[in-house]
C-alpha positions in Angstrom: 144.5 -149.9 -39.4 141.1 -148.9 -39.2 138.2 -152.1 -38.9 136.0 -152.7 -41.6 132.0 -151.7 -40.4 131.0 -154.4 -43.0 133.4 -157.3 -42.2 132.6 -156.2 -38.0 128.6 -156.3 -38.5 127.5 -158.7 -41.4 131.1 -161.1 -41.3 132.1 -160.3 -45.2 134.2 -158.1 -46.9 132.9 -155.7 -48.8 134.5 -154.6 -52.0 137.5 -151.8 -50.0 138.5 -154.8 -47.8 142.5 -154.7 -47.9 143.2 -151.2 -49.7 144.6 -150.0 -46.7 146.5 -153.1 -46.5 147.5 -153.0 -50.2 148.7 -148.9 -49.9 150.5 -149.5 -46.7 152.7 -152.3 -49.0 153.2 -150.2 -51.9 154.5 -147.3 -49.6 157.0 -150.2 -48.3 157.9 -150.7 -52.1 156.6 -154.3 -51.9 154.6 -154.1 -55.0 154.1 -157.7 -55.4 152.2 -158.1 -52.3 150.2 -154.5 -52.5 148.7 -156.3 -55.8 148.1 -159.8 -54.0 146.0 -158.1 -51.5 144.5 -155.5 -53.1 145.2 -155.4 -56.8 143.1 -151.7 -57.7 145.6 -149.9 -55.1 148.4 -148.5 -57.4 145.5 -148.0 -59.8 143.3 -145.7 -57.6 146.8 -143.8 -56.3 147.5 -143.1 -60.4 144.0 -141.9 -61.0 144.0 -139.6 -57.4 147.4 -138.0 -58.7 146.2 -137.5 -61.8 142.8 -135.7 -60.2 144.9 -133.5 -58.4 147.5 -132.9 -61.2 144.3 -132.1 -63.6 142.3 -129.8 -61.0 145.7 -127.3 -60.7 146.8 -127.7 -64.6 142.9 -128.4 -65.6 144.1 -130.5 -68.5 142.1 -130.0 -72.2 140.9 -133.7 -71.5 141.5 -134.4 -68.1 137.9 -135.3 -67.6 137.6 -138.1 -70.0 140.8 -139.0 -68.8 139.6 -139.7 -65.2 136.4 -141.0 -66.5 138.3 -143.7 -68.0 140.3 -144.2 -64.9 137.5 -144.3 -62.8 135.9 -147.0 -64.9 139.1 -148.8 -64.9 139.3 -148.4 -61.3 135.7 -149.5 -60.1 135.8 -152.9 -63.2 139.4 -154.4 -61.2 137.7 -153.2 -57.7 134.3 -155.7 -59.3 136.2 -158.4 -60.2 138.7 -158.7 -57.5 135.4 -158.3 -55.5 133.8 -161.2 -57.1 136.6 -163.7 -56.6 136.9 -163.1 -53.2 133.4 -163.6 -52.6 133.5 -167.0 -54.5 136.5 -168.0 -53.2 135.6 -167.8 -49.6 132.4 -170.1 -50.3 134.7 -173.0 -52.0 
């Protein structure tokens, strides 16, 4: 696994701390614990499948379609983000 720059210099996690973690359990089919550690992982798989299916078929709205994704993407990233960080100061 590769070290987090963020975690190594300034001792927090930033907001991709445990996707590696989290794809490395869904491609052990242990879905449960992928979404305990990192719960945007299956999320940011869909929407890169879909990226790739939509730049070879270029879908009629494949755009707003990934915009969406994105945006559903980055808001579970945020707030997965802000409950670590609040957590780890309780």
């Amino acid at each position: 696994m590769l070290r987090c720059p963020s975690k190594m210099l300034l001792h927090m996690d930033c907001p991709g701390c445990g996707l590696q973690r989290g794809i490395v359990a869904l491609l052990k089919r242990n879905w449960a614990e992928s979404f305990r550690i990192y719960p945007a992982a299956l999320p940011i798989l869909i929407l890169f499948f879909y990226l790739l299916l939509h730049l070879l078929f270029k879908f009629k709205n494949g755009a707003r379609i990934l915009t969406i994704l994105f945006m559903f993407c980055a808001s579970i990233i945020l707030v997965h983000y802000i409950y670590k960080v609040i957590n780890q100061q309780l």
